[in-house]
Residue frames relative to the residue before (quaternion, step in Angstrom):
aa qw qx qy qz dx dy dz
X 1.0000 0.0000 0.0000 0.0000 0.00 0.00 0.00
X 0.1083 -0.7644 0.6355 -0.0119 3.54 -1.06 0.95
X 0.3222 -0.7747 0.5420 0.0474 2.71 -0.96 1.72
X 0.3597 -0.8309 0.4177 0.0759 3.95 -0.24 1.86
X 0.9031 0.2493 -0.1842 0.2973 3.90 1.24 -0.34
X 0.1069 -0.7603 0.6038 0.2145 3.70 -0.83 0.68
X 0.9025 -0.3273 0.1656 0.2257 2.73 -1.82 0.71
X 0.8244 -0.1134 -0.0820 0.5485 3.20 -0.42 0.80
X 0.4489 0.6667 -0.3916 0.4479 3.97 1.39 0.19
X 0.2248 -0.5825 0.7709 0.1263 4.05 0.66 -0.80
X 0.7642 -0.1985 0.3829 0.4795 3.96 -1.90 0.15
X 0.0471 0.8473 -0.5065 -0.1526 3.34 -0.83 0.75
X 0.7684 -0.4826 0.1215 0.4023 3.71 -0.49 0.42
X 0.5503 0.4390 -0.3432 0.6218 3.80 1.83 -0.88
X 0.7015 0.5041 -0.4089 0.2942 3.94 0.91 -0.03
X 0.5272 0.6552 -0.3309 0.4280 3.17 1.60 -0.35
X 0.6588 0.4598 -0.3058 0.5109 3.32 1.09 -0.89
X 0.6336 0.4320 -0.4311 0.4754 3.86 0.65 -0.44
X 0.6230 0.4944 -0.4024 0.4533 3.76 0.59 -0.69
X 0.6406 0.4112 -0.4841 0.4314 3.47 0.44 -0.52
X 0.6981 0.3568 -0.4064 0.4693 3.54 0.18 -1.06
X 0.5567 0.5987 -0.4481 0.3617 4.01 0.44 -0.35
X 0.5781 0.5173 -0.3464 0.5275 3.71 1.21 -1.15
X 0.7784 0.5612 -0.1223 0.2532 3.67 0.76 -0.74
X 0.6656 0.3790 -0.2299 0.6004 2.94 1.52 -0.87
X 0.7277 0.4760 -0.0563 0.4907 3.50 1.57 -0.76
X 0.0360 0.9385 -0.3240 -0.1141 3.22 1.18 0.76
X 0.8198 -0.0479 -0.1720 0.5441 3.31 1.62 -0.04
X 0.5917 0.5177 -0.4935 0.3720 3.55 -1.35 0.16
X 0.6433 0.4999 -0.4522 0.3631 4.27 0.90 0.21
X 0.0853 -0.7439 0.6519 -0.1202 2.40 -0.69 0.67
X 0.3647 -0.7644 0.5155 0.1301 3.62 -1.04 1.51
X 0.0296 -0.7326 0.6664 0.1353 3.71 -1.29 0.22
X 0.0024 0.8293 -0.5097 0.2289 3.09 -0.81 1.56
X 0.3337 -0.6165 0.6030 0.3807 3.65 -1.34 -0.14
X 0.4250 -0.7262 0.3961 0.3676 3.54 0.83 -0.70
X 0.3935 0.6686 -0.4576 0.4345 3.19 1.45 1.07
X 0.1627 0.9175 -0.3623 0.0209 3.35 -0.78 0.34
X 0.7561 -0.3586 0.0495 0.5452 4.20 -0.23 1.53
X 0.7737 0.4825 0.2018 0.3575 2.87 0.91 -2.15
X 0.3434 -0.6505 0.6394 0.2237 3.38 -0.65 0.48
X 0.7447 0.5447 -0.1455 0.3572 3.93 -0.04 0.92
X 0.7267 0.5768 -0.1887 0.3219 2.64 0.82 -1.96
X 0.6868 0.5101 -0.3386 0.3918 3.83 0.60 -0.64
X 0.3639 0.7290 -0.2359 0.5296 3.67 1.90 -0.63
X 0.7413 0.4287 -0.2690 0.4407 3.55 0.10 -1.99
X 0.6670 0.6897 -0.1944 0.2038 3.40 1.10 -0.92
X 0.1733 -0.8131 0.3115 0.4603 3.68 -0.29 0.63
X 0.7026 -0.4058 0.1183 0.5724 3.50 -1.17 -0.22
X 0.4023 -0.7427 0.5257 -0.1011 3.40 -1.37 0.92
X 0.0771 -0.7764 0.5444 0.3080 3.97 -0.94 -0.18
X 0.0509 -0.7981 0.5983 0.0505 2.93 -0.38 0.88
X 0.2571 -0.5915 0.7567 0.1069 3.62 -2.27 0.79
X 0.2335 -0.7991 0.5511 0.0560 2.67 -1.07 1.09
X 0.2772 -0.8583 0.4227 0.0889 3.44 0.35 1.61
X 0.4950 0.6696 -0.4046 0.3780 3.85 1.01 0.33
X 0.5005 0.6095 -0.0809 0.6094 3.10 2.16 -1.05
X 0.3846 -0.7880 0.4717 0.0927 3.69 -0.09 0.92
X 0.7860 0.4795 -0.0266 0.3893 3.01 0.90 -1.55
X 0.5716 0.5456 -0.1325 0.5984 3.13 1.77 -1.34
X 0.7308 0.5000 -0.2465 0.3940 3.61 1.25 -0.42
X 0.4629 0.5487 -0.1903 0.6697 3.26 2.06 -1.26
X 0.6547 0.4499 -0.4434 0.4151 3.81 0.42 -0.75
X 0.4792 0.6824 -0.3253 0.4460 3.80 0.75 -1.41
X 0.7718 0.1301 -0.2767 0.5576 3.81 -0.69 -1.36
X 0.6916 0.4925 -0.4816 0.2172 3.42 -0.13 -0.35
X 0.7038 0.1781 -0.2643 0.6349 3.74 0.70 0.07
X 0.6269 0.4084 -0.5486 0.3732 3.73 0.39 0.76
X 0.0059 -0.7242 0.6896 -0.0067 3.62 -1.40 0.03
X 0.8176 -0.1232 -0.3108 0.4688 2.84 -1.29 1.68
X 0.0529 -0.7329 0.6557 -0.1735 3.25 0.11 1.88
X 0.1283 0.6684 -0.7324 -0.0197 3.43 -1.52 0.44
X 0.2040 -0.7363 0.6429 -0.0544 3.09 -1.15 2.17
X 0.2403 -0.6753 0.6973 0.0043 3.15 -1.33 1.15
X 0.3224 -0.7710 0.5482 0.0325 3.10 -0.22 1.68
X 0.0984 -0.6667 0.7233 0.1508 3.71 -1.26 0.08
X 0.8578 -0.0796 0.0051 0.5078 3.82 0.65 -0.04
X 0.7022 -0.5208 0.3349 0.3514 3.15 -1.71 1.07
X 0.4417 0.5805 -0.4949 0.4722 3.80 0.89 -0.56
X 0.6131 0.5287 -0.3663 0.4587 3.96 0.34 -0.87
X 0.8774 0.2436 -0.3006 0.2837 3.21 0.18 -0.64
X 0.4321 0.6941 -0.4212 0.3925 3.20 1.28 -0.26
X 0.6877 0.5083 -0.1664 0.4909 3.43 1.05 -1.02
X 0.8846 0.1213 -0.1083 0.4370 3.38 1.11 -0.20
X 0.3904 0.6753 -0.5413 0.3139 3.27 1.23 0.58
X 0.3520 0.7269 -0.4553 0.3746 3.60 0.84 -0.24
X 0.8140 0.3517 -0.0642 0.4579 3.30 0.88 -1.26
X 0.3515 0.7424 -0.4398 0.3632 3.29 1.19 0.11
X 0.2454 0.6787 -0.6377 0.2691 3.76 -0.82 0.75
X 0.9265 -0.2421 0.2094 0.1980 3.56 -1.51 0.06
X 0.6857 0.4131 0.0203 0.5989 2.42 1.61 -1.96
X 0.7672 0.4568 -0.1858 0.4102 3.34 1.35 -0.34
X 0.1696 0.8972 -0.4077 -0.0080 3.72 0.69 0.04
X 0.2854 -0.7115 0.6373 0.0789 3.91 -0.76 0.87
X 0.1856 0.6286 -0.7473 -0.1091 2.80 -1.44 0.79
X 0.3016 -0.8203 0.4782 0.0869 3.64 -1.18 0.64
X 0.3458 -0.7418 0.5650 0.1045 3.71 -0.75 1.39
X 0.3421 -0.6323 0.6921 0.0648 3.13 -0.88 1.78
X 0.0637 -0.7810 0.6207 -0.0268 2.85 -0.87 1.41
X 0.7137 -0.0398 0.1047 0.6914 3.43 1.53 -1.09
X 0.1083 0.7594 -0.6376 -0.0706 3.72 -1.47 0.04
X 0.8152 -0.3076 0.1150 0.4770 3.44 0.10 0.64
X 0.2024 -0.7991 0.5502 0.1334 3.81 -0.92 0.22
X 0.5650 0.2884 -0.4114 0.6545 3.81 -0.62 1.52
X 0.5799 -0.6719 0.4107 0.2086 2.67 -1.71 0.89
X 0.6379 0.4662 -0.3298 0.5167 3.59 0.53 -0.47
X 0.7411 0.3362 -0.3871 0.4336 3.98 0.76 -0.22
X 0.4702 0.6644 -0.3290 0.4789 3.38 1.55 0.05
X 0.6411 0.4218 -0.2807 0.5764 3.36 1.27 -1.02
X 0.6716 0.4082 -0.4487 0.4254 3.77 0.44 -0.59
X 0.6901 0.4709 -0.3310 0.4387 3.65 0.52 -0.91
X 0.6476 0.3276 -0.4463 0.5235 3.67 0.69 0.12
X 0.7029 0.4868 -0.3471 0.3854 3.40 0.41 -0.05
X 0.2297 0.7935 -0.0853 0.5571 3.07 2.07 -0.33
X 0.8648 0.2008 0.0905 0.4512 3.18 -0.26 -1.59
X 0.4787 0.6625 -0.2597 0.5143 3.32 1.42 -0.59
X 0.8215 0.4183 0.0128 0.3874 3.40 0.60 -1.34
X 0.7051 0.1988 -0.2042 0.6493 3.44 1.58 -0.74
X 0.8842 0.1146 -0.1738 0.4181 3.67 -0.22 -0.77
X 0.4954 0.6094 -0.5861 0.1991 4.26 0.59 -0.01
X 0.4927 0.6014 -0.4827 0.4031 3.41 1.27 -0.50
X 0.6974 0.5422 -0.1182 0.4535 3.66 0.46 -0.95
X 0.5729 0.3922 -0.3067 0.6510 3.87 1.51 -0.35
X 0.5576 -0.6344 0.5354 -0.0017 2.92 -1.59 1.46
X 0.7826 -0.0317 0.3222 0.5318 3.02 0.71 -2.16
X 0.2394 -0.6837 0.6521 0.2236 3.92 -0.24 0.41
X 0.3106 0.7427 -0.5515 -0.2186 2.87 -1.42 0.55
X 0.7129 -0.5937 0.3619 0.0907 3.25 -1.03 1.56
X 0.0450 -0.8310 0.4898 0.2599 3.50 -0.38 0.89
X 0.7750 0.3138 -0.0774 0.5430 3.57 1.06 0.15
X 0.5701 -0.6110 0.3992 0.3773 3.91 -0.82 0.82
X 0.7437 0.5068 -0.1907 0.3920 3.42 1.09 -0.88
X 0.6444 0.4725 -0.2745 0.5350 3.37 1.38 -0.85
X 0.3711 0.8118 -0.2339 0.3855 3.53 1.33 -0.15
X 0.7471 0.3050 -0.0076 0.5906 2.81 0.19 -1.94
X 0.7143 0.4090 -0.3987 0.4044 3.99 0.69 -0.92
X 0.6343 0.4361 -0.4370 0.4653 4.07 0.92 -0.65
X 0.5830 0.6266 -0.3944 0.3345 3.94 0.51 -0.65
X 0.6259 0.6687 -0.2171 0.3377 2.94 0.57 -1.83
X 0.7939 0.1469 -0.2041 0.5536 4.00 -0.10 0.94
X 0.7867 0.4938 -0.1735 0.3274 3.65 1.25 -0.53
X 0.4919 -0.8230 0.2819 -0.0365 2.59 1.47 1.56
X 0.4162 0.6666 -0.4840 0.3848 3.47 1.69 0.71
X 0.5091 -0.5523 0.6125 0.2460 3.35 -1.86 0.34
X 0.6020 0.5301 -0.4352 0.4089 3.64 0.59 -1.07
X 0.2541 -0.8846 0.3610 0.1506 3.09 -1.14 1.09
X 0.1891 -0.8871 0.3366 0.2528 3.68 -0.14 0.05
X 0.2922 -0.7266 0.6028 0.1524 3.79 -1.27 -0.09
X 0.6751 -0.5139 0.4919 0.1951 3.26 -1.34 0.77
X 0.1626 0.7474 -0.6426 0.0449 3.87 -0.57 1.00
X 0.3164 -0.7771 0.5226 0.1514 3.41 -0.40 0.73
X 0.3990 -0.6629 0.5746 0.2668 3.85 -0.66 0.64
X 0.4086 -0.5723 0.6735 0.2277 3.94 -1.24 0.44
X 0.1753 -0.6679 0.7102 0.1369 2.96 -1.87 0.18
X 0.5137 -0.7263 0.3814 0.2512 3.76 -1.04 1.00
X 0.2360 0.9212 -0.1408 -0.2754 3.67 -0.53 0.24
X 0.8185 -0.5192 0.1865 0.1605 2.70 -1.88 0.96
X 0.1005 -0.7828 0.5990 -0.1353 3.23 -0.56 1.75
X 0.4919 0.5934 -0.4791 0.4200 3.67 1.16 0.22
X 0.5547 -0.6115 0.5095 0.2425 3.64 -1.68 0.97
X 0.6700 -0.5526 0.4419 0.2244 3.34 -1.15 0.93
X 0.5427 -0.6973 0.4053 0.2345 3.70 -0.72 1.46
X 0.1526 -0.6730 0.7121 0.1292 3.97 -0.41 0.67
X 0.8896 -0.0110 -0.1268 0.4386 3.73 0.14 0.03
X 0.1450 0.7803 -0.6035 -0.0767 3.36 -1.51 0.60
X 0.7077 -0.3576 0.4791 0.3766 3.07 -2.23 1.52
X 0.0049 0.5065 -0.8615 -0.0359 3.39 -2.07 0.70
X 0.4598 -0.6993 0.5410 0.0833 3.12 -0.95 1.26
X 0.6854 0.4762 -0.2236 0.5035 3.33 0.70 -1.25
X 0.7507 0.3033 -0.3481 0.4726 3.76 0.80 -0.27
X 0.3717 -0.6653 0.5682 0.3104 3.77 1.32 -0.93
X 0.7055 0.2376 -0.3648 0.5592 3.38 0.58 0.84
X 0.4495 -0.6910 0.5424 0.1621 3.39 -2.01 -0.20
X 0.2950 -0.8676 0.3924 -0.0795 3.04 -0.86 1.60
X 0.2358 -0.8122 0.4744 0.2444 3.42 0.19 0.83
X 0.5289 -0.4990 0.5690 0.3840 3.78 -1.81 0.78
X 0.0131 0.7266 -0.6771 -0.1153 2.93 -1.55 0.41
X 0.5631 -0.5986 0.4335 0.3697 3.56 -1.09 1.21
X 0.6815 0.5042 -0.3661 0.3838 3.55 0.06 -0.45
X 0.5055 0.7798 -0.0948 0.3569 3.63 1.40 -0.28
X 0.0632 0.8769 -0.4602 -0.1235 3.97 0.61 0.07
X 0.0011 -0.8110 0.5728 0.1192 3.67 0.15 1.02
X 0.3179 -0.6157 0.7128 0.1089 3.66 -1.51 0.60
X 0.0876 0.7807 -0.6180 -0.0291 3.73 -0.40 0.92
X 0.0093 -0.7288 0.6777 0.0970 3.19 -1.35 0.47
X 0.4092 -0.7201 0.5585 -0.0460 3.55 -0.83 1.41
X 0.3212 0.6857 -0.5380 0.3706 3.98 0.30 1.11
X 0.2997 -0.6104 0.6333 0.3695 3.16 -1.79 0.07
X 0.5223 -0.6032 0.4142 0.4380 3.65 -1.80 1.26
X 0.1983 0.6683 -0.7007 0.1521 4.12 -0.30 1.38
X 0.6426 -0.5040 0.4590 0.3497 3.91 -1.20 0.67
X 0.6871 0.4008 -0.3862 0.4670 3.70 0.54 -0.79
X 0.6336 0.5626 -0.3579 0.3922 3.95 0.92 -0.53
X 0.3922 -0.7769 0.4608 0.1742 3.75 1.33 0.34
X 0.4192 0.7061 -0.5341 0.2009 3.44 0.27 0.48
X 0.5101 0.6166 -0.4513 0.3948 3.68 1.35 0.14
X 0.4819 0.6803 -0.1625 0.5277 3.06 1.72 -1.10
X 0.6967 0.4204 -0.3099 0.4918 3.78 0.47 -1.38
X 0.6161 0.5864 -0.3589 0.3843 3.54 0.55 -1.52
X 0.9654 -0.0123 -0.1815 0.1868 3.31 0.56 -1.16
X 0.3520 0.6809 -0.4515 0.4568 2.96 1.44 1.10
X 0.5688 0.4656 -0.3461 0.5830 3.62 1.70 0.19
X 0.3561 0.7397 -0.4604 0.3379 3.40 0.65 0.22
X 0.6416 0.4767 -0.0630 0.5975 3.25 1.00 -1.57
X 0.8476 0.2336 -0.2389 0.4123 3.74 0.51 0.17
X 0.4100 0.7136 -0.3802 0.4219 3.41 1.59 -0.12
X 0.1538 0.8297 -0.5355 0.0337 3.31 -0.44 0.97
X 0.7221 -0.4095 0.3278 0.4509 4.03 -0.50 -0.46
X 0.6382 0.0944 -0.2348 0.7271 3.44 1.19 0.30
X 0.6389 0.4262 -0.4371 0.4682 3.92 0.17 1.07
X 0.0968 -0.7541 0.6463 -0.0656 3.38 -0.49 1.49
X 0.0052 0.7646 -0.6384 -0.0887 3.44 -1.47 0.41
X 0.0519 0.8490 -0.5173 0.0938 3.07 -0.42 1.78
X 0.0716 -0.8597 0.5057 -0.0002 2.93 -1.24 1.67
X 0.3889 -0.7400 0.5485 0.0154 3.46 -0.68 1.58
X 0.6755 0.4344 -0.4161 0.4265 3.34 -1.04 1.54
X 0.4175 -0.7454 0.5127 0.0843 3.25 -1.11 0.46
X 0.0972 0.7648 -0.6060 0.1961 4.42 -0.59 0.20
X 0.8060 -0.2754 0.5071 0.1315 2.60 -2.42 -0.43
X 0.8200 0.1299 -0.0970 0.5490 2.91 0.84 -0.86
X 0.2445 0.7417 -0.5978 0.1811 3.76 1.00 0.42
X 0.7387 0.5693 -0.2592 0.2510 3.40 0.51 -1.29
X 0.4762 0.6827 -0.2777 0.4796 3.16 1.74 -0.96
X 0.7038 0.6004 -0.0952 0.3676 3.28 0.91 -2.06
X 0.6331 0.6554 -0.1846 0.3681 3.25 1.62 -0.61
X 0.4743 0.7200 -0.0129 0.5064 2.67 1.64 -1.83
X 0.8418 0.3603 -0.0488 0.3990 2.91 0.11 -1.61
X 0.6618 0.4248 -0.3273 0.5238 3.69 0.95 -0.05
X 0.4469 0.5513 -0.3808 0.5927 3.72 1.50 -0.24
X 0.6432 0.6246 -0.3395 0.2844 3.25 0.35 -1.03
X 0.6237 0.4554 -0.1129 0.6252 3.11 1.24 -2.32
X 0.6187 -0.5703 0.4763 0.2550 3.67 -0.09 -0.23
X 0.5655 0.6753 -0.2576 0.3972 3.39 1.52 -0.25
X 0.1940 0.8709 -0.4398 0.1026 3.73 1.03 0.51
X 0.6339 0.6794 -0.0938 0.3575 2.69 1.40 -1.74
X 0.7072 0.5076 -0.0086 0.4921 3.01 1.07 -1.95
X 0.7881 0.1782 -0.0393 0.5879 4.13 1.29 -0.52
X 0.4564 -0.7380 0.4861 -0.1033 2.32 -1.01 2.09
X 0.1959 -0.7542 0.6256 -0.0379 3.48 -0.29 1.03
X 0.0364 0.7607 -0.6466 0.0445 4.15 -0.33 1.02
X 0.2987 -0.6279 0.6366 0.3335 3.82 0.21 -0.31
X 0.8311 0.0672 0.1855 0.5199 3.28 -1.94 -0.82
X 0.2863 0.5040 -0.8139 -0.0396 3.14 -1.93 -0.14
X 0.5190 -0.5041 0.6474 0.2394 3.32 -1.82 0.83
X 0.6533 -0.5897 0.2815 0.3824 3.92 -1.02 0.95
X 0.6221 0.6671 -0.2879 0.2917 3.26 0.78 -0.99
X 0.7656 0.2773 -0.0747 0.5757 3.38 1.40 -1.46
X 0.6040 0.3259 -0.6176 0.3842 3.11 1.23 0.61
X 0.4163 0.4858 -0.6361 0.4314 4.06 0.50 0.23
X 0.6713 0.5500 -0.3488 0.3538 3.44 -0.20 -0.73
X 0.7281 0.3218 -0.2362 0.5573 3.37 1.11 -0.53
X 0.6796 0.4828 -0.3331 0.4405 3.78 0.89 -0.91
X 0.3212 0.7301 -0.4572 0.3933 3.94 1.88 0.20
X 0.8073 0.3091 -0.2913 0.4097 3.61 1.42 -0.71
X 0.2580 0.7080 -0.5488 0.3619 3.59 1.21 0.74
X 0.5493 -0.3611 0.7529 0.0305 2.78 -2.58 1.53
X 0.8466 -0.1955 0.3437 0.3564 2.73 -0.08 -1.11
X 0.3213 -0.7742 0.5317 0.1211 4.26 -1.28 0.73
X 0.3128 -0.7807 0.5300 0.1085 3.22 -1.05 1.04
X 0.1955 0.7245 -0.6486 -0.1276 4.10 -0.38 -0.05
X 0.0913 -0.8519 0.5156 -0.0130 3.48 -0.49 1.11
X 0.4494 0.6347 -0.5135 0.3628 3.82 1.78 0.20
X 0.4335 -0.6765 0.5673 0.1806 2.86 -2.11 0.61
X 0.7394 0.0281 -0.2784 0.6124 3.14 1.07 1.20
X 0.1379 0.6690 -0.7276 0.0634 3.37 -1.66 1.22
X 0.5381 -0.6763 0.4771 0.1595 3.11 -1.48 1.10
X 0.7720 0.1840 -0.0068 0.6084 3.38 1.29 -0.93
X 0.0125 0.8593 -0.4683 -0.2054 3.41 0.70 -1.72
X 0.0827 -0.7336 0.6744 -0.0086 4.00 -0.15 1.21
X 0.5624 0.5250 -0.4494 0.4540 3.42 0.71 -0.01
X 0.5780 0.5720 -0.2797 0.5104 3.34 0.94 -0.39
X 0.8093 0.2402 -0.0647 0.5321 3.49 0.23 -1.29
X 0.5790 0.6062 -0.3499 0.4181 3.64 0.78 0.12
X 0.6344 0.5356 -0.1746 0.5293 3.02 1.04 -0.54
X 0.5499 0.3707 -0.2419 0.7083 3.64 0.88 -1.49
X 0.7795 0.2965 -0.4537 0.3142 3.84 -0.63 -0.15
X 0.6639 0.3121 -0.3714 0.5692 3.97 1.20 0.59
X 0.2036 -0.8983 0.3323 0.2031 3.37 1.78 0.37
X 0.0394 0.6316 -0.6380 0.4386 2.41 -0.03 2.33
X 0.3226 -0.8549 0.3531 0.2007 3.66 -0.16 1.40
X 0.5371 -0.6699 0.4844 0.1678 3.76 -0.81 0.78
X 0.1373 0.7675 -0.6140 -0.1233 3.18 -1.10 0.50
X 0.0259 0.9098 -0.4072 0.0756 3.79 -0.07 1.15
X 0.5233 -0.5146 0.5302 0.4245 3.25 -1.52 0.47
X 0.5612 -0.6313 0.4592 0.2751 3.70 -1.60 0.31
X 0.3823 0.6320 -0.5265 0.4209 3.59 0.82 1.74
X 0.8535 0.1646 -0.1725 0.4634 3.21 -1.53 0.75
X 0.9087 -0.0887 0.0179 0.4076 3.53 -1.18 -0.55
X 0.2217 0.9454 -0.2012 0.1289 2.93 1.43 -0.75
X 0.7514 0.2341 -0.0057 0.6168 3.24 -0.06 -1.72
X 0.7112 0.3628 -0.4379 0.4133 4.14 0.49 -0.41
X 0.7966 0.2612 -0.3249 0.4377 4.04 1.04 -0.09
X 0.6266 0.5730 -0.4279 0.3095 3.18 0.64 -0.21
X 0.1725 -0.8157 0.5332 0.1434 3.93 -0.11 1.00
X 0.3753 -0.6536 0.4982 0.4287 4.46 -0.15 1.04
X 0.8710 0.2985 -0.1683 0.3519 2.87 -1.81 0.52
X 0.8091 0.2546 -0.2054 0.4883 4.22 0.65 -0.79
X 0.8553 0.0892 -0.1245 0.4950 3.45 1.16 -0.55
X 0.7977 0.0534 0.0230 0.6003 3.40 1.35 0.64
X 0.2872 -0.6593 0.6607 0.2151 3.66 -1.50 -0.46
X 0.0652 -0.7319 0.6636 0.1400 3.50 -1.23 0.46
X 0.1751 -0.7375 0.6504 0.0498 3.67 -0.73 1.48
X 0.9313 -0.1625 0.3254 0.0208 2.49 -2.08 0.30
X 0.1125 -0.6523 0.5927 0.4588 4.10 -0.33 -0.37
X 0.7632 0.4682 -0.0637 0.4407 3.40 1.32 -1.33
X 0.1682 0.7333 -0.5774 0.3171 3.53 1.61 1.37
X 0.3351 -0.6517 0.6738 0.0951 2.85 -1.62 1.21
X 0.5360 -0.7863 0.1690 0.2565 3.07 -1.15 0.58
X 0.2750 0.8239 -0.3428 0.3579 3.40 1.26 0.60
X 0.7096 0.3339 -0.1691 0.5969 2.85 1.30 -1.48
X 0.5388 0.5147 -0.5369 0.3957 3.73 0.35 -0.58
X 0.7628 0.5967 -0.1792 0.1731 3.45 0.69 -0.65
X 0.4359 0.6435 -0.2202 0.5894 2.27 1.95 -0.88
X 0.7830 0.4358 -0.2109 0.3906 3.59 0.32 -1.68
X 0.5290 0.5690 -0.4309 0.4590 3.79 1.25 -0.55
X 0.5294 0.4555 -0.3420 0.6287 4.23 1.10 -1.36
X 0.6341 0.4462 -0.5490 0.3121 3.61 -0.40 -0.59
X 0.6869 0.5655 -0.2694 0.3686 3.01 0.34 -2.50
X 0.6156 0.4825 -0.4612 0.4189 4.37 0.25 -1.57
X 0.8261 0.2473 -0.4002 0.3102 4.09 0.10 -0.35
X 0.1873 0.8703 -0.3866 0.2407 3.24 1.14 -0.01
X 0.7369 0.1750 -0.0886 0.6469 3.68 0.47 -1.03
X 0.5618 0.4961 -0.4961 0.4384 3.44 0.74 -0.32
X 0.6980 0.3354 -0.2118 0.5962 4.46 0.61 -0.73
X 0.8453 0.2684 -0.1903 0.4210 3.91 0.14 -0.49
X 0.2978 -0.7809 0.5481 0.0338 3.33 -0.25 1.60
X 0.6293 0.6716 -0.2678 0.2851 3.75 0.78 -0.43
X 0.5384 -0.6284 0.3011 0.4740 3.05 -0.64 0.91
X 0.3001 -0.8094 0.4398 0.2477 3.23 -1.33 0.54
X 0.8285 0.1027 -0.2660 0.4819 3.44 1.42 0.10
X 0.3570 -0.7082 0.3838 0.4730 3.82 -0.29 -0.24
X 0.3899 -0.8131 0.3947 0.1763 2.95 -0.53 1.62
X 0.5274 0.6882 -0.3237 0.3787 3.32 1.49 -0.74
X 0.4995 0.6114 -0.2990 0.5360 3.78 1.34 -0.63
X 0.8472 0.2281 -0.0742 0.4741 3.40 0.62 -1.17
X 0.5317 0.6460 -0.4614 0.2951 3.26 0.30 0.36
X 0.7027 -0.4376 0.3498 0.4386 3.71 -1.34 0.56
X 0.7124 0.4287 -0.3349 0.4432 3.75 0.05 -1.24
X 0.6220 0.5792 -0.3869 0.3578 3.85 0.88 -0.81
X 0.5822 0.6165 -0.2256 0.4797 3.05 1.17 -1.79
X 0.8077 0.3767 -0.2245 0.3941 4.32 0.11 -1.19
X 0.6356 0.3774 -0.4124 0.5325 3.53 1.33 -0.44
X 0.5537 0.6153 -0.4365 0.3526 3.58 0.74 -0.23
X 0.7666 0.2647 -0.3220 0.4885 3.51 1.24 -0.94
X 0.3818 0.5151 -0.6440 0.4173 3.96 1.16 0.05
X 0.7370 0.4768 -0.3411 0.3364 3.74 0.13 -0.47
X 0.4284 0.5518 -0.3838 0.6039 3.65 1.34 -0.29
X 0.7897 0.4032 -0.2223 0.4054 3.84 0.24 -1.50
X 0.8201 0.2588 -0.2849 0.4234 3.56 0.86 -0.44
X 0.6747 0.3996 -0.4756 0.3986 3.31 1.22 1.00
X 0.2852 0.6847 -0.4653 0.4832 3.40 1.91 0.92
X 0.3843 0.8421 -0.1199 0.3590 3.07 1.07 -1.30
């Protein structure tokens, strides 16, 4: 059983692609648990047919364990278990994909302590979506239950490269131009994602062929807005809100170069998404990070506490990157859907 929703997300769009390849490698016994919400307008459509529980439905849920045996639930969020630990038993076993748990250090320390206390009793198996995010969610939680390493996939991208994009902050549309060097960074506007920081440590490098385009929406977009008006840099920073994945690849086709500048990722497709249209990276050391990013040929990994000299430096580096290194920059085979579903048929049949 696969469990289809995070938090305030409903089915999300990197899950749609794993369910398909899940319907495939697994030709029977999955069986989804959902509300039937989902990121996207679509996504549950794209899908093929499927069984799905609908775990909003009490009854429809109580009905389920009762005529299954040897279930294994693959949890996407603590909300999952709460709803089903009740059912937990021999025949039932959970394991649960840390996708996120809180960002800063003191809410990191409650939420493991947290999690410790209500649902590890109830967790089978962690699974981790990265070597690093691992070691940082473990690390005080003193649990036995053991975990393993599941790597997320990435989707690919066969769509044509954006000739124009909406700038929100100006209300109009702005065509790419080759002659242009755009620096995208792909985040939501949240405080731990550092874009007040980016905005104005990029000041100092914006230039007439240096764009800095940032793609997403938040809390603190509006602030972020402001604040580049402020610095003079309207002109020079693109502001896209949202995009649905598709049209952002389609746009990030015209990256120089990618920024990931949070101070905490569990996985990080911003990371690998880029390196898989090799476009070089320049990231903080979280999530996937440190296991794809190779110094100097496909990217840089900075600091939390980069000053801005060097960020600069490493942004000029990163723009020739793809322009001198023809090589692949990531193995896509690692990341891909089909990798990503035989990896967990193999989790399930050694739970099993």
């Amino acid at each position: 059983m696969f469990e289809s929703g995070m938090k305030g997300m409903g089915l999300t769009y990197h899950q749609s692609f794993l369910l398909k390849e899940l319907s495939r490698v697994m030709a029977s016994g999955l069986y989804v648990l959902t509300d039937g919400t989902e990121q996207e307008t679509g996504l549950y459509d794209s899908l093929p047919e499927l069984n799905y529980v609908d775990y909003s439905r009490p009854r429809e849920l109580n009905d389920f364990f009762a005529h299954q045996k040897d279930v294994v639930v693959i949890a996407q969020s603590w909300g999952t278990i709460r709803r089903i630990k009740r059912f937990r038993c021999e025949e039932v076993r959970v394991m649960l994909v840390v996708n996120a748990y809180r960002h800063g250090s003191w809410k990191k320390y409650v939420a493991k302590m947290l999690i410790r206390i209500r649902y590890a009793k109830y967790i089978d198996q962690w699974i981790n979506l990265s070597q690093l995010s691992r070691s940082d969610f473990l690390y005080g939680m003193k649990s036995h239950t053991p975990s393993v390493i599941l790597n997320w996939g990435i989707e690919e991208s066969f769509c044509t490269k954006a000739k124009y994009v909406f700038c929100i902050n100006k209300q109009l549309s702005i065509q790419y131009s080759g002659d242009i060097k755009y620096v995208f960074y792909a985040a939501q506007f949240h405080r731990h994602k550092n874009h007040r920081r980016l905005i104005q440590t990029f000041s100092d490098i914006l230039s007439e062929n240096i764009y800095l385009v940032l793609c997403g929406d938040g809390e603190d977009l509006v602030y972020c807005m402001k604040l580049a008006k402020k610095l003079g840099l309207i002109d020079r920073i693109i502001f896209t809100g949202r995009l649905s994945r598709h049209i952002y690849m389609s746009h990030l086709r015209n990256a120089s170069a990618s920024i990931v500048l949070s101070s905490n990722e569990t996985f990080g497709h911003t990371i690998i998404e880029p390196l898989s249209l090799s476009i070089p990276v320049i990231s903080t050391n979280v999530g996937i990070a440190p296991e794809v990013i190779r110094e100097g040929e496909n990217g840089y990994i900075i600091p939390a506490s980069y000053d801005m000299k060097l960020f600069k430096r490493l942004v000029q580096q990163s723009l020739t990157l793809n322009c001198i290194n023809s090589r692949a920059f990531l193995d896509k085979e690692r990341f891909s859907w089909n990798a990503c579903a035989l990896r967990i048929q193999q989790i399930v049949n050694e739970c099993e």
